[in-house]
N, C-alpha and C positions, 0 to 999 in steps of 0.2 A: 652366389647364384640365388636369384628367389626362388621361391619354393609355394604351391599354394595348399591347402589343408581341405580333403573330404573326409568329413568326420575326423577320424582319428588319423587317417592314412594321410603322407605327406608324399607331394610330387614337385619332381624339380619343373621350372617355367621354362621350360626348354622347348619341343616337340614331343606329343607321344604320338604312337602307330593308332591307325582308326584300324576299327574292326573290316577287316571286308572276307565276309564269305568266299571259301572254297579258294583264297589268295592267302591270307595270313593266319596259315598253321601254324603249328608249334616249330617248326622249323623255320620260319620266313621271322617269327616272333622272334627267336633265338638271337638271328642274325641280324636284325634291328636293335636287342637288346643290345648285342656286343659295341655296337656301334654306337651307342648314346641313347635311345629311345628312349623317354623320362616314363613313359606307361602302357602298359600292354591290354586291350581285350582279345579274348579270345574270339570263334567265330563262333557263329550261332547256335544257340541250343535249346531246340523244340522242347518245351515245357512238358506236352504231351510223351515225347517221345522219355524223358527225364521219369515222368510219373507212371510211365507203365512198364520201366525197366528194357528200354531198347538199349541194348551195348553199345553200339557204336557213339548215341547222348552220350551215355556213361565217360566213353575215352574222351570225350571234348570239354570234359570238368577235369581232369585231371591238368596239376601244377606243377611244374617245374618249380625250385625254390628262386634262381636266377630270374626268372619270369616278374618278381614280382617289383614293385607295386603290380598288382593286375586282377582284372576283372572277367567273370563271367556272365557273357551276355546271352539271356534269357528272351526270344519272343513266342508268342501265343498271341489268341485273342479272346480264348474265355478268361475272368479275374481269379476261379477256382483252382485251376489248374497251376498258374501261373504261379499264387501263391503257393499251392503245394508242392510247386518246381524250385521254388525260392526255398521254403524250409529243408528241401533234400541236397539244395547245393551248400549250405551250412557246413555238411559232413567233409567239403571239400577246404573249408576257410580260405574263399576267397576273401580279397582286401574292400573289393567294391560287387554291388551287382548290378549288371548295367540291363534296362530294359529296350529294346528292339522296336524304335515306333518310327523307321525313316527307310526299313530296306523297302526295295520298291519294283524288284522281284516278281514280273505277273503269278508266281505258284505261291507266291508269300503272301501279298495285298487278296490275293485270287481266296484265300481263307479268310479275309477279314483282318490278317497280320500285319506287321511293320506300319508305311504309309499306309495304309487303308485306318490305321487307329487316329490318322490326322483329320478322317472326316467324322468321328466316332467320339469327339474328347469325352462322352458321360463312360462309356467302357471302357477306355482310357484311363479315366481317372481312378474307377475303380482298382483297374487292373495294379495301378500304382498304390495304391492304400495295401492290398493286398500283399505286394511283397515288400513291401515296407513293414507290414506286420509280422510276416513270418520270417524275416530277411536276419543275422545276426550279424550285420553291417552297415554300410552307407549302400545307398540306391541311387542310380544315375539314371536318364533316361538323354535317350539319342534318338530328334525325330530331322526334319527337314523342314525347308521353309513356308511348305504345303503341299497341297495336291497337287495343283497348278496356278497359274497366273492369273487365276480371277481366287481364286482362297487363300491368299498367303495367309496364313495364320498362327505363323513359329510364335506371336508378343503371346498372346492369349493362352496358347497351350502352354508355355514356358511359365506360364504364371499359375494354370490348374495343375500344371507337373510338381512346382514348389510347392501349393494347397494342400497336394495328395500327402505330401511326406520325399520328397524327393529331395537328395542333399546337393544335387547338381544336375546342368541338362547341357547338351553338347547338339547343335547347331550345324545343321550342312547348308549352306546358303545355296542349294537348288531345290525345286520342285519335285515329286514324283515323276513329274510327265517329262521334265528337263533329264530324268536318268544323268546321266554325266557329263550331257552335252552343254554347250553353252557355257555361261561365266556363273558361276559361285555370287551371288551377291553378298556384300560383305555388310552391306549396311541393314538386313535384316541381322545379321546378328550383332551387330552394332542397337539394336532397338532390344532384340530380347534381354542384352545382359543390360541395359539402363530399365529394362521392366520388372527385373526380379534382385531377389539381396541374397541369391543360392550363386557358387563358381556356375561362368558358360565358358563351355569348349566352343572353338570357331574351328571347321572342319569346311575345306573347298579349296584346291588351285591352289595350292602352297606344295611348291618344289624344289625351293633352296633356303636359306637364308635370311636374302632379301623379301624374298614375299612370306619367309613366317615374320618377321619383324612388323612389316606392313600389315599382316593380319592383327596382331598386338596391338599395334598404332591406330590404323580405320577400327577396329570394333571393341576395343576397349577389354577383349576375352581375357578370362584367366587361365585359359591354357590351350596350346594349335595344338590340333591331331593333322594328320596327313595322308594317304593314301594311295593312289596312284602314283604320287610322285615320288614313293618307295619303289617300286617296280623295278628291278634288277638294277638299284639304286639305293644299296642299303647305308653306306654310308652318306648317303643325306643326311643321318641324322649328327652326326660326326662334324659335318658343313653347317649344318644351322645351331650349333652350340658350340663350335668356335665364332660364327660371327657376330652373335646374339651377347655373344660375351666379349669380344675384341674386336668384331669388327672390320674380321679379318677374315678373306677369301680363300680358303684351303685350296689349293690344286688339287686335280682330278687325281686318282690312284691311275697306279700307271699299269698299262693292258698287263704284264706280269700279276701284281695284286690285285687286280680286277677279275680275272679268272682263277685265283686262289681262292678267293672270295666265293666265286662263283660255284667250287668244287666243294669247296666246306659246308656250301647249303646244300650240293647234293649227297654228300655223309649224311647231313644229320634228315634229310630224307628218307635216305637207306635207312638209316640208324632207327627213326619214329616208325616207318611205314614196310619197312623190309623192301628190298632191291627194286623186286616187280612194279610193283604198285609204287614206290621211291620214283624211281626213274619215270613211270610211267606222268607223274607228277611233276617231275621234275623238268619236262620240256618246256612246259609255259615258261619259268622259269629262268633255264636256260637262253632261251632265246631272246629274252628283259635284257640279262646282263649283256649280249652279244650286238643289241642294238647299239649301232655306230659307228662299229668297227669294220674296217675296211672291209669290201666284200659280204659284210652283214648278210643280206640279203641270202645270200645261197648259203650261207653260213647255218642264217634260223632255218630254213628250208630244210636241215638234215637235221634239226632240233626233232622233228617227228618223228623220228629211227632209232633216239636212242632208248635202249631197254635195257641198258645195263650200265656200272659208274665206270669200269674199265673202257668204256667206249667214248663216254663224257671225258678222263682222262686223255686218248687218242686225240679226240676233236682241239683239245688245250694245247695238245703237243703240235699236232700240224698248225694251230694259229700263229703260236709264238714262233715254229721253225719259218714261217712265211712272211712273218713280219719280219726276221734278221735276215732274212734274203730278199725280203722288199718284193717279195709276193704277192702280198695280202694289202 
């Protein structure tokens, strides 16, 4: 299997998980890792919030050893802060630290953060010298293809990203203003990794297999991340690293191990977050893996009720007895 090299850290050319805020905790990260995910970021962590001792920053640097290769990713938009959020995550030794220039977030850009540094590259750049200086690892930066459709501007930044000191930049072929809608274009990053001699991630609209392979193929990237199309779809990763490697179409898990699956990420819910707050997290979630399934529909519909895992249990037990009676 290829493998590509940041800094010293080595990732398999598989799939890794993209960062996405308030989606992939430590528990969503868990159960992509078991399933093949070649690299982990965590979600975002306020620089600010890092540098004046907020707890709750604090638990969002902490590592699981399984987790790793993985990264914590740092946005802000002053370069002081940033770096002095970079030298306090040190203590954590993360593998990579990745910088935050593509969330798109109106509370995020709304300070000046993520996509808003796409229209800012001289703050931008500093921002990247910066933790590159205080950083005791490789620095990554993850922005998007630009603001909008009159500024694309991923060639240029991806090329003042590698000036800065950045050992890699990871690519979402939409816009800010495109938020999720619309197609990914692949041929922007297809342009950035032939602009720069740093690894590019290709990041947009990969959900199996065949279109991580196609992302590989159209943009020439040194490694797909994915996102949504994790979504109560953890083994995806499982599916695009047997096909990536043989070529071969895994069959779907079958609704049994699908809701096993599904109940494992609400332990380790419980387990990270305690029951209340587990569960209460847990719905989104929930209702991911329930998409499809016969009756889904009113299925996710009571996803909103559950407040505890013995109930999540219940709901598993009436699926499965409904589907052996051809209920469901």
């Amino acid at each position: 299997m290829d493998h590509i090299n940041i800094g010293n850290v080595k990732i398999e050319k598989t799939a890794a998980l993209a960062p996405m805020a308030s989606v992939a905790d430590k528990s969503y990260r868990l159960i992509c890792k078991e399933f093949g995910a070649a690299y982990l970021v965590s979600e975002m962590i306020s620089s600010k919030g890092l540098c004046f001792g907020d707890r709750k920053t604090a638990r969002l640097c902490e590592i699981e050893p399984q987790e790793r290769p993985y990264a914590l990713q740092l946005f802000g938009e002053e370069p002081y802060y940033m770096g002095k959020a970079a030298y306090k995550l040190n203590e954590y030794s993360p593998d990579i630290i990745d910088i935050n220039m593509g969330c798109p977030v109106p509370k995020i850009v709304g300070n000046g953060s993520g996509c808003a540094l796409m229209k800012d590259p001289g703050t931008a750049s500093e921002i990247i010298k910066e933790v590159v200086r205080n950083a005791q690892c490789p620095v990554t930066v993850k922005f998007r293809a630009g603001w909008d459709e009159n500024s694309i501007n991923a060639v240029d930044f991806a090329k003042m990203a590698e000036q800065a000191g950045a050992s890699a930049v990871a690519c979402h072929g939409r816009t800010r203003t495109q938020f999720y809608s619309g197609k990914a274009d692949r041929d922007i990053i297809r342009q950035v990794k032939q602009a720069v001699n740093i690894p590019v991630f290709g990041n947009g609209d990969v959900t199996d297999g065949e279109s991580c392979l196609k992302m590989y193929e159209e943009t020439g990237c040194d490694l797909v991340m994915l996102a949504r199309g994790s979504y109560g779809r953890p083994w995806v990763f499982r599916e695009i690293n047997r096909f990536l490697t043989t070529g071969e179409r895994l069959p779907q898990p079958s609704i049994e191990e699908r809701m096993e699956i599904m109940l494992r990420h609400c332990r380790y819910l419980c387990r990270y977050k305690g029951e209340v707050q587990g569960m209460k997290e847990a719905r989104k979630n929930v209702s991911w893996y329930l998409k499809g399934l016969p009756g889904s529909a009113r299925l996710r519909a009571e996803c909103g009720h559950l407040s505890t895992y013995s109930q999540a249990e219940q709901m598993v037990q009436k699926i499965l007895e409904g589907i052996s009676r051809n209920e469901i």
